[in-house]
C-alpha positions in Angstrom: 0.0 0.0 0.0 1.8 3.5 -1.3 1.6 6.2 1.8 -0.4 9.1 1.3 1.0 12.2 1.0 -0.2 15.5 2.1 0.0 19.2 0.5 -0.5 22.5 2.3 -2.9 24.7 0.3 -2.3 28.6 0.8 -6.0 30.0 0.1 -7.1 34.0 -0.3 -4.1 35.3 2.4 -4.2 36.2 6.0 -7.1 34.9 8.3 -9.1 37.7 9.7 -7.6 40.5 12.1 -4.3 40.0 11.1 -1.6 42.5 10.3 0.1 42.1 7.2 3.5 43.6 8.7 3.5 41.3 11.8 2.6 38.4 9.5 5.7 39.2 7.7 8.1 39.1 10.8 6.7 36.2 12.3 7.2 34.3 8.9 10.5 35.6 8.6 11.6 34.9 12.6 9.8 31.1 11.8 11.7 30.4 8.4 14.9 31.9 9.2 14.7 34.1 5.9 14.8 37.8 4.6 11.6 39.9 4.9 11.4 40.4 1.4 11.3 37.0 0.4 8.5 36.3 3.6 6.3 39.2 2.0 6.0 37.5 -1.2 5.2 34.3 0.2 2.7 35.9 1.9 1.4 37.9 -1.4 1.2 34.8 -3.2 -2.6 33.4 -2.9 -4.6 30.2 -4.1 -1.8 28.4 -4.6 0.4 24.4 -3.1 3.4 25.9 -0.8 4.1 22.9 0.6 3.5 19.5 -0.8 4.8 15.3 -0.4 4.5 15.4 3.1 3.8 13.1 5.3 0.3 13.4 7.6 2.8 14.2 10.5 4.6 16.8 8.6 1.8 17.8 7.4 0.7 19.2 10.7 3.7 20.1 11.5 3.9 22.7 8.8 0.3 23.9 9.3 0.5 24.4 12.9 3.4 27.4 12.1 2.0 28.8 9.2 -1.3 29.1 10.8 0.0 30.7 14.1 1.8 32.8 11.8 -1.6 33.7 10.7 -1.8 32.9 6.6 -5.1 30.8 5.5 -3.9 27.6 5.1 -5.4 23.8 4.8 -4.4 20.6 4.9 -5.1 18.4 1.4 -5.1 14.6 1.3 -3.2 13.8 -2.7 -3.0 10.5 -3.9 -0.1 9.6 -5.0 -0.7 9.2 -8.7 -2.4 12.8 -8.7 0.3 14.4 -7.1 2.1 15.4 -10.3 -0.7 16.7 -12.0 -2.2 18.9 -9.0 1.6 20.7 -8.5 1.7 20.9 -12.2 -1.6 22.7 -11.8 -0.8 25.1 -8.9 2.0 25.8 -10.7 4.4 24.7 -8.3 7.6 22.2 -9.2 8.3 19.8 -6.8 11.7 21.3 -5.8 9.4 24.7 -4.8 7.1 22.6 -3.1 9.2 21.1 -0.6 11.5 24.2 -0.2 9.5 27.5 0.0 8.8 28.7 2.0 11.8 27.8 4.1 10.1 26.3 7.2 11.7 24.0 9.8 11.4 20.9 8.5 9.6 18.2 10.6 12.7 16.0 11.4 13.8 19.4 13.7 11.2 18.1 16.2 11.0 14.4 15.5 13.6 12.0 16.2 15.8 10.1 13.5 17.1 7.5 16.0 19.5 6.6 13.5 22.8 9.1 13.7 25.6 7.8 15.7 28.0 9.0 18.3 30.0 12.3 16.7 31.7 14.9 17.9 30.1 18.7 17.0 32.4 21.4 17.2 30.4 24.8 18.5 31.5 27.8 15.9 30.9 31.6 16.2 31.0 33.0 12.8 30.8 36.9 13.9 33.1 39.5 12.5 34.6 42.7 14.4 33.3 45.2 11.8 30.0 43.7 11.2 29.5 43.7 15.0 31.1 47.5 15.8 28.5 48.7 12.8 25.5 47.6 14.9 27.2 48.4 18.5 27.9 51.6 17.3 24.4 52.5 16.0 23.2 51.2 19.5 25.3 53.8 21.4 24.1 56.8 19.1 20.4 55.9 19.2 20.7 55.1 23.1 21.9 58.2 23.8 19.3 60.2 21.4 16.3 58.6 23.1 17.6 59.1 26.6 18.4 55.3 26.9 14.6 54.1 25.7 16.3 52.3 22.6 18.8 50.0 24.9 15.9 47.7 25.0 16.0 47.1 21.6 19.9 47.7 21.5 20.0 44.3 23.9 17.7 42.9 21.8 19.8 43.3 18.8 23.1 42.3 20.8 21.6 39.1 21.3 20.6 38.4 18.4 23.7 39.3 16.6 25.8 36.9 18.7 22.9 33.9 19.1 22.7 33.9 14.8 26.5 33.8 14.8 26.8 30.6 17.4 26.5 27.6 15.0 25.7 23.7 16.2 26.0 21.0 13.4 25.6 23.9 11.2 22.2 25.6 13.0 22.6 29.0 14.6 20.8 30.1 18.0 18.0 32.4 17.2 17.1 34.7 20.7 12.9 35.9 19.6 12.7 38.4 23.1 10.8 41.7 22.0 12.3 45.5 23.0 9.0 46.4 24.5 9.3 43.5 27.0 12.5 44.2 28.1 11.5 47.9 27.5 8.7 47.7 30.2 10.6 45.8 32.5 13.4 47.5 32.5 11.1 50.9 33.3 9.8 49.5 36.7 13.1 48.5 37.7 14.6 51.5 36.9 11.6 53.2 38.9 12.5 50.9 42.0 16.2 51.5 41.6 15.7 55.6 41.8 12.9 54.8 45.0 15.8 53.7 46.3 18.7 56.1 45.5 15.7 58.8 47.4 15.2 57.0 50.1 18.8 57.0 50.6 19.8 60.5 51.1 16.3 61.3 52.9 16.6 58.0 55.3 19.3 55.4 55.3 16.8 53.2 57.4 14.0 53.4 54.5 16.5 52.8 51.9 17.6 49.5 54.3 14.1 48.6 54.3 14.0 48.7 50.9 17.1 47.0 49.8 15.7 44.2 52.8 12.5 44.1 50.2 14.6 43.5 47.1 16.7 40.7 49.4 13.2 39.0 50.0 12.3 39.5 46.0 15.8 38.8 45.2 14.8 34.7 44.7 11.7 35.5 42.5 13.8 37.9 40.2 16.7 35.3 39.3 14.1 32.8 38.5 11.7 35.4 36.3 15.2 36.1 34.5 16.5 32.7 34.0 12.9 31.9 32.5 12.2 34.8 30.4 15.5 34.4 29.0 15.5 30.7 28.7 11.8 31.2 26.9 13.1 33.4 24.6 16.6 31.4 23.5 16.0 28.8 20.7 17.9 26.5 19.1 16.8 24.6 15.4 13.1 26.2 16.2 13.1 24.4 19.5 13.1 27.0 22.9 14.9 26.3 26.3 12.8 26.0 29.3 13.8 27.1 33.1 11.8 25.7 35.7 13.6 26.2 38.9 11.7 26.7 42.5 11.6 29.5 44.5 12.7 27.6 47.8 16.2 25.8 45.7 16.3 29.6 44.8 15.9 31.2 47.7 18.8 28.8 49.5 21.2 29.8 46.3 21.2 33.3 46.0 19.9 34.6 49.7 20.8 31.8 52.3 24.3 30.8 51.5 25.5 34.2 50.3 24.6 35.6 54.0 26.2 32.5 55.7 29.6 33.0 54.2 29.9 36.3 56.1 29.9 34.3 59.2 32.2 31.3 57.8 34.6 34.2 56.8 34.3 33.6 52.9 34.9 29.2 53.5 31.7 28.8 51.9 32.3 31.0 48.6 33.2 27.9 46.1 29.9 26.1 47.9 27.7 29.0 47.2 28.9 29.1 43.7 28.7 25.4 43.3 25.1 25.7 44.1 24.3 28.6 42.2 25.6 26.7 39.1 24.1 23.5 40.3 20.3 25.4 40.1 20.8 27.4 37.2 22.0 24.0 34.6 19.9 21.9 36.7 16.7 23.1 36.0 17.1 24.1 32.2 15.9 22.2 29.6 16.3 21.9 25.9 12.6 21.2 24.6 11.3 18.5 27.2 14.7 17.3 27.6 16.5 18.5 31.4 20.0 19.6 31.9 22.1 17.7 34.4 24.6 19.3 36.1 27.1 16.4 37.3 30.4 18.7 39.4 31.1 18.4 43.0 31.4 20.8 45.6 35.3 19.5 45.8 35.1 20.9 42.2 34.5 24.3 43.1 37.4 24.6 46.6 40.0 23.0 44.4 39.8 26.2 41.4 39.3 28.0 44.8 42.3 26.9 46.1 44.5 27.0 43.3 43.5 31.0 42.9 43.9 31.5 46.4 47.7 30.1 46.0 48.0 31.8 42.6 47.7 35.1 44.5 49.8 34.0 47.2 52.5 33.2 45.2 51.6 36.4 42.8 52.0 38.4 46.5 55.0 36.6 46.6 56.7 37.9 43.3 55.7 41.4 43.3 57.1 41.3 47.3 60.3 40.2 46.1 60.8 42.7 42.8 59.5 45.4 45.2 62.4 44.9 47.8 64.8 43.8 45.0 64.3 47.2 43.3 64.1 49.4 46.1 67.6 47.9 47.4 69.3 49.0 44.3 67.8 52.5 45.3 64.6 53.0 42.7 62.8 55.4 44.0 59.2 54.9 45.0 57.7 57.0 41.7 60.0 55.1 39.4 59.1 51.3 41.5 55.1 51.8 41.0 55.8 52.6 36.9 57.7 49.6 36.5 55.5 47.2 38.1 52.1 48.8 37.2 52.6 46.2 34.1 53.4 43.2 35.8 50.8 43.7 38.5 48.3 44.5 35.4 49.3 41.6 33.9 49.4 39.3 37.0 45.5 40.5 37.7 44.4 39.9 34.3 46.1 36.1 34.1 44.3 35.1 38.3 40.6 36.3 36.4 41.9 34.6 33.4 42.5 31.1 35.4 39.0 31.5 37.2 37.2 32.1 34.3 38.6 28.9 32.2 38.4 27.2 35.2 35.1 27.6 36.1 33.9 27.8 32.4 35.3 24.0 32.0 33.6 23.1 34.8 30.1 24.5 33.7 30.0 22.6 30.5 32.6 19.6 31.0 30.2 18.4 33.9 26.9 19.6 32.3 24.9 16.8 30.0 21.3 16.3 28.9 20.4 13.1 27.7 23.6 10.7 26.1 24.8 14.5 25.2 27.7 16.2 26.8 30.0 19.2 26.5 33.8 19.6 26.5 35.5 22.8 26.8 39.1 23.2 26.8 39.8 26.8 27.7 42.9 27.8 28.7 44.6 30.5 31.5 47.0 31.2 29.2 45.0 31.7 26.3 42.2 34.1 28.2 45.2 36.1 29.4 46.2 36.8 26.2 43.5 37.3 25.1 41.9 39.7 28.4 45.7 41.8 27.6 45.3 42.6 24.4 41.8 42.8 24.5 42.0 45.5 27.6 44.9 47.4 25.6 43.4 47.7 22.7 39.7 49.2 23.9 42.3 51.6 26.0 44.2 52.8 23.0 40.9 53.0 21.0 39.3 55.1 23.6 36.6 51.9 23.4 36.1 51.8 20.1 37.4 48.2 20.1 34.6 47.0 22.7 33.1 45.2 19.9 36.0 44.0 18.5 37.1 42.5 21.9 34.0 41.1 22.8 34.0 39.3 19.0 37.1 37.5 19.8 35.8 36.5 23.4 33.3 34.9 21.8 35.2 33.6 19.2 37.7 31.9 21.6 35.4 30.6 23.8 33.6 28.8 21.0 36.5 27.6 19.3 37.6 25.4 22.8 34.0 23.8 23.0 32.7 20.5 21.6 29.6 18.8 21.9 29.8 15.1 21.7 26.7 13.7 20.4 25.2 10.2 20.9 21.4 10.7 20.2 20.1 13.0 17.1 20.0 16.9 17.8 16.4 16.4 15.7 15.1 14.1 18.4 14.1 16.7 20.9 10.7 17.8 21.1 10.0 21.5 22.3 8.3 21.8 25.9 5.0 23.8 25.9 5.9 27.3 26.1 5.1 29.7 29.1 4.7 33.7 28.5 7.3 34.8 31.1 7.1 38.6 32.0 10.7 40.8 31.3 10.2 42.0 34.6 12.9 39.9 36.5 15.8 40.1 34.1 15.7 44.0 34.0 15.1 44.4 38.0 18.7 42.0 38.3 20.7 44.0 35.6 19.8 47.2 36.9 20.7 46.1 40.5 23.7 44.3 39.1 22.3 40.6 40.2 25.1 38.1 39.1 22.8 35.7 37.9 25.4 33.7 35.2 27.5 31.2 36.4 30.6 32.0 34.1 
């Protein structure tokens, strides 16, 4: 018995109540394609846009073309009639099955049949192409009195998620300014409440920042969501789905113990913090396990804590050196501004690749897992040269230096694979308010791991 195959039929355009313009986007955003080439998808009528698809596909394909909002129907074809009924819409068989450019259905259905490989993650982003859209987000930041940094972020994100490539599939980040924009207005409100309070009573202001301590929990987890909700990957989105008690012991508990254990508890704390944020992420339906120890964590800590011993150590000895063989004090802090610059830049350098090889070597979800390979030696070079040139540039490097960040940190990290990437299937999607992200980033809440 031949399987019956299934054709979308575009009818007279968009269903009723729709905007053209937003129809456009969303079609765009969906297919991964130009505007221009959405629009005349759209302005095409009457006519087979999709066709030799399976009844699974089939669905598949109407289910995003009619949230998109065009007016479109399933049609059984029998095989034999197939030919003549795309000959008659006036669609080949090659346009049938590639416009418009839709995520396929084997993106959300699993193949089963790929073996074990090894995917190397690349970032294809360019310094120029980068400081073009940086700069035009300073300008118009600063012309609209910082309303446009919500759609600045937004284009940030977007610039670096498309530019993050997996088996040849970039990230696509689909969070809208005027989210961020309203969230970022009511924390910007509180933050100001608070700066008042301050120089008309330092109690009020305490009992404010005691509020913000209490809400502290509820914001990491609104951020971690709406930014979780709004990160996809191959037309799938992550999920976050942490508690507010695992929260509440991460980010309020722990942190106010270590005052009393005289810092001991720092690489706990952090430990934990990491633990709840990979822990409760999910790609689709499919968790994140975070697998490190807390021994992890106090051995980086305890190398760094020896690296600036030791650093101490050095600087003690050039110090006394040079002083003996009478360098006078003006002269001594010239000469070993570099070194100390240097020596600062390669103890953050060793605690970032040290706790960004923990993050992904020990995080996994499902037969998947990460390497990362990162190197002290190669962040400091890179943190030096990065640092002198924004300096020299008066900062018009930023984007240049952040561009190579990227760059190097993608370049050290694998993904070994052992189960399709197509086999995942996307979660049911929650509408997360902005609220939480903009409250931490105005109050400077460390809410990334690495």
């Amino acid at each position: 018995m031949e399987m019956q195959s299934y054709e979308i039929y575009y009818g007279s355009g968009l269903n009723e109540g729709v905007d053209e313009t937003a129809a456009i986007v969303a079609l765009a955003e969906a297919g991964t394609m130009p505007e221009e080439k959405a629009k005349a998808i759209i302005c095409s009528t009457d006519r087979v846009i999709k066709s030799g698809l399976s009844k699974s596909q089939a669905e598949h394909y109407f289910k995003i073309l009619d949230g998109v909002g065009l007016q479109v129907e399933i049609r059984l074809v029998e095989p034999d009639m197939a030919d003549g009924l795309h000959e008659a819409a006036g669609v080949t068989d090659a346009q049938a099955t590639q416009s418009p450019n839709l995520p396929t259905e084997t993106q959300v259905a699993p193949s089963g049949d790929e073996g074990a490989r090894d995917i190397p993650v690349e970032f294809h982003g360019k310094g120029f192409e980068y400081f073009k859209i940086w700069i035009v987000n300073i300008l118009l930041t600063i012309l609209t009195l910082g309303i446009y940094s919500a759609w600045a972020k937004v284009r940030n994100s977007q610039y670096f998620y498309g530019n993050t490539l997996i088996d040849g599939s970039s990230f696509q980040y689909t969070a809208k300014p005027i989210q961020i924009l309203k969230g970022r207005i009511i924390a910007i409100v509180i933050f100001l409440a608070y700066i008042g309070l301050s120089e008309i009573s330092p109690i009020l202001a305490l009992g404010l920042a005691l509020i913000f301590l209490i809400f502290l929990p509820w914001i990491v987890i609104r951020s971690l969501a709406f930014n979780a909700r709004n990160s996809m990957y191959r037309n799938i989105r992550f999920r976050f789905t942490g508690g507010v008690g695992d929260a509440v012991m991460a980010f309020v508990v722990l942190p106010i113990l270590t005052v009393f254990t005289f810092g001991l508890l720092i690489p706990y704390v952090w430990y934990k913090q990491t633990a709840f944020i990979v822990g409760n992420h999910a790609f689709g339906t499919t968790a994140f396990e975070f697998n490190a120890s807390p021994m992890a964590y106090y051995k980086v800590f305890l190398m760094l804590f020896l690296a600036i011993i030791v650093t101490a150590v050095v600087m003690t000895g050039l110090m006394v050196g040079m002083g003996s063989n009478g360098v006078s004090k003006e002269n001594l802090g010239l000469i070993l501004m570099p070194f100390l610059f240097v020596a600062y830049l390669g103890v953050f350098a060793y605690l970032a690749a040290s706790l960004g090889n923990l993050y992904f070597n020990c995080t996994e979800f499902a037969d998947n897992r990460f390497t990362s390979t990162l190197q002290a030696r190669g962040l400091t070079w890179l943190y030096v040269t990065n640092t002198l040139g924004i300096v020299l540039s008066l900062g018009l490097l930023i984007p240049w230096a952040k561009v190579r960040t990227a760059a190097y940190r993608a370049e050290c990290l694998t993904l070994h694979v052992k189960t399709s990437l197509d086999s995942f299937i996307a979660g049911e999607e929650k509408t997360v308010s902005a609220l939480g992200e903009e409250v931490g980033e105005v109050f400077d809440v460390n809410v990334v791991a690495i």
